[in-house]
C-alpha positions as CSV (number, residue, x, y, z in Angstrom):
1,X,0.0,0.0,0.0
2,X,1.7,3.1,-0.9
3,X,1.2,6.2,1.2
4,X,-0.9,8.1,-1.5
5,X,-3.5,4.7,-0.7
6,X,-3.0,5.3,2.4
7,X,-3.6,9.1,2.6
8,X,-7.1,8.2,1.2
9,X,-8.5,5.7,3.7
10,X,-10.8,6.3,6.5
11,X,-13.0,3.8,8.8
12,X,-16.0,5.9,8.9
13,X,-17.9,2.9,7.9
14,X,-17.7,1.7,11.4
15,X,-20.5,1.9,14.0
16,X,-20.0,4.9,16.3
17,X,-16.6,6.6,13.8
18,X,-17.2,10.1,13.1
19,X,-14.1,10.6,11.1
20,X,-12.0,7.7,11.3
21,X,-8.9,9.6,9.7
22,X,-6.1,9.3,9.4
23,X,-5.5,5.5,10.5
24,X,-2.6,4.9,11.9
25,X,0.4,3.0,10.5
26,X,1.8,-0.2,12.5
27,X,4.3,-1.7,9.7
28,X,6.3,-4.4,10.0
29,X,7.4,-4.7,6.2
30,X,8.4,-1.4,4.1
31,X,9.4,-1.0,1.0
32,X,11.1,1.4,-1.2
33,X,10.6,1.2,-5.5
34,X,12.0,3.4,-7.5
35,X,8.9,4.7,-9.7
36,X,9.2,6.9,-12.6
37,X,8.9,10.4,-11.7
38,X,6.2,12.8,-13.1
39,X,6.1,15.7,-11.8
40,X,2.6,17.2,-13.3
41,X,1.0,13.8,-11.6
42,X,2.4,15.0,-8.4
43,X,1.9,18.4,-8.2
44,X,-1.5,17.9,-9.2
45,X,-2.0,15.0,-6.3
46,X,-0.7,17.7,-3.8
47,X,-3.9,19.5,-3.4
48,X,-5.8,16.5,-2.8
49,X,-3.0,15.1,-0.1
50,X,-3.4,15.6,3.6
51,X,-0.1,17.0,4.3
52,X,-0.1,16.6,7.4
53,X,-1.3,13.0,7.3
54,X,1.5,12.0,5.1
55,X,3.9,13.1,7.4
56,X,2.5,11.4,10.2
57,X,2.0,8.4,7.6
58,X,6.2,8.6,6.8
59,X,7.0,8.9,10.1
60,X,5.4,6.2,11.5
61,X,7.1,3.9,8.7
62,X,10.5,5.8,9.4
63,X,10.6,8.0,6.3
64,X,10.2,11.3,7.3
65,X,13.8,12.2,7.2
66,X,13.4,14.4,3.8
67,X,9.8,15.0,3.8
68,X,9.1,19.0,4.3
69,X,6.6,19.6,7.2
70,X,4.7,21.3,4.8
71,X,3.4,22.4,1.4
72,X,6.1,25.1,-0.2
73,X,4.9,28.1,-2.2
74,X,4.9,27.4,-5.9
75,X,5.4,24.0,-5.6
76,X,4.5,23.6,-9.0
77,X,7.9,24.7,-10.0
78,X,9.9,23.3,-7.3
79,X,11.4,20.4,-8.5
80,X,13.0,19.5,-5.3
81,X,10.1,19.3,-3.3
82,X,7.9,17.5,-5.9
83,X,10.9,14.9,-5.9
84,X,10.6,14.6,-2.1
85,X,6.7,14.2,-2.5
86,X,7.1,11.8,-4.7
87,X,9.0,9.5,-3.3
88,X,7.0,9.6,-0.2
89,X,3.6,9.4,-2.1
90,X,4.6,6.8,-4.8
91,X,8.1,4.7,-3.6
92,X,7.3,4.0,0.2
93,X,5.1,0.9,0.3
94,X,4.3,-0.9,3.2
95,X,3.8,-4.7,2.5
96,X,2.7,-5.8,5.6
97,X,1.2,-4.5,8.8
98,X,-2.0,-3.3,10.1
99,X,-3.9,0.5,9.5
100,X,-5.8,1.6,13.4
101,X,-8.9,3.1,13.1
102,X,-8.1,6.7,15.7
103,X,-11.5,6.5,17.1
104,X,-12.2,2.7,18.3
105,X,-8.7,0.8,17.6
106,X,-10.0,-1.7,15.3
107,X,-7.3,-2.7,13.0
108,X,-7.2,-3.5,9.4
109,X,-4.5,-5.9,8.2
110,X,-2.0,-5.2,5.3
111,X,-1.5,-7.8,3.1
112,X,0.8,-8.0,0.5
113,X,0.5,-4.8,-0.3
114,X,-3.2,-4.3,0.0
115,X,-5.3,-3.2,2.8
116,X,-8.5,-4.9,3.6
117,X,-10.8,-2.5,4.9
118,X,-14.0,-4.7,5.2
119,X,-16.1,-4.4,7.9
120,X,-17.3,-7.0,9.8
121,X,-21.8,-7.0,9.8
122,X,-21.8,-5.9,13.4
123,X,-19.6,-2.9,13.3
124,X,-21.6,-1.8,10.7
């Protein structure tokens, strides 16, 4: 699950969650792959990123060390930062761990790669 999945998730669909954001990151397999780099796709993705749920997100998988603590003026042209967005939004993966609802604690495995978010009928 990259972090750009990640920044997108919620648990609101449990019984009782109100906002269910950002879930919280227990990894215990990351990964880093090199992805091509385009920077339009990025700075286009930074207006809909929680910014400060992606730091959060790369701290807790112990990649924060380059990641700006937030959004720079004209990042459009700032090829630096849209290089340091990108690798936290498209080459930090976590393979394996577990996303925590903030409100109730329920946690939602990562698998491979992919989160699974299903709810069972009674929290629903």
């Amino acid at each position: 699950m990259k972090l750009l999945t990640h920044n997108m998730l919620t648990s609101k669909c449990l019984k009782g969650v109100v906002v269910g954001y950002p879930l919280a990151i227990v990894a215990k397999e990351v990964k880093v792959s090199e992805v091509e780099f385009n920077p339009d796709f990025i700075s286009r993705m930074i207006l809909k990123v929680d910014w400060p749920a992606l730091c959060k997100a790369a701290e807790n998988v112990g990649h924060a060390e380059d990641l700006p603590p937030a959004v720079v003026d004209d990042y459009e042209n700032n090829q630096d930062f849209l290089k340091k967005a990108h690798h936290a939004l498209m080459e930090i993966e976590v393979i394996n761990g577990d996303l925590v609802c903030p409100e109730t604690g329920r946690k939602f495995p990562v698998t491979d790669g992919i989160p699974n978010m299903l709810a069972n009928e009674d929290e629903v």
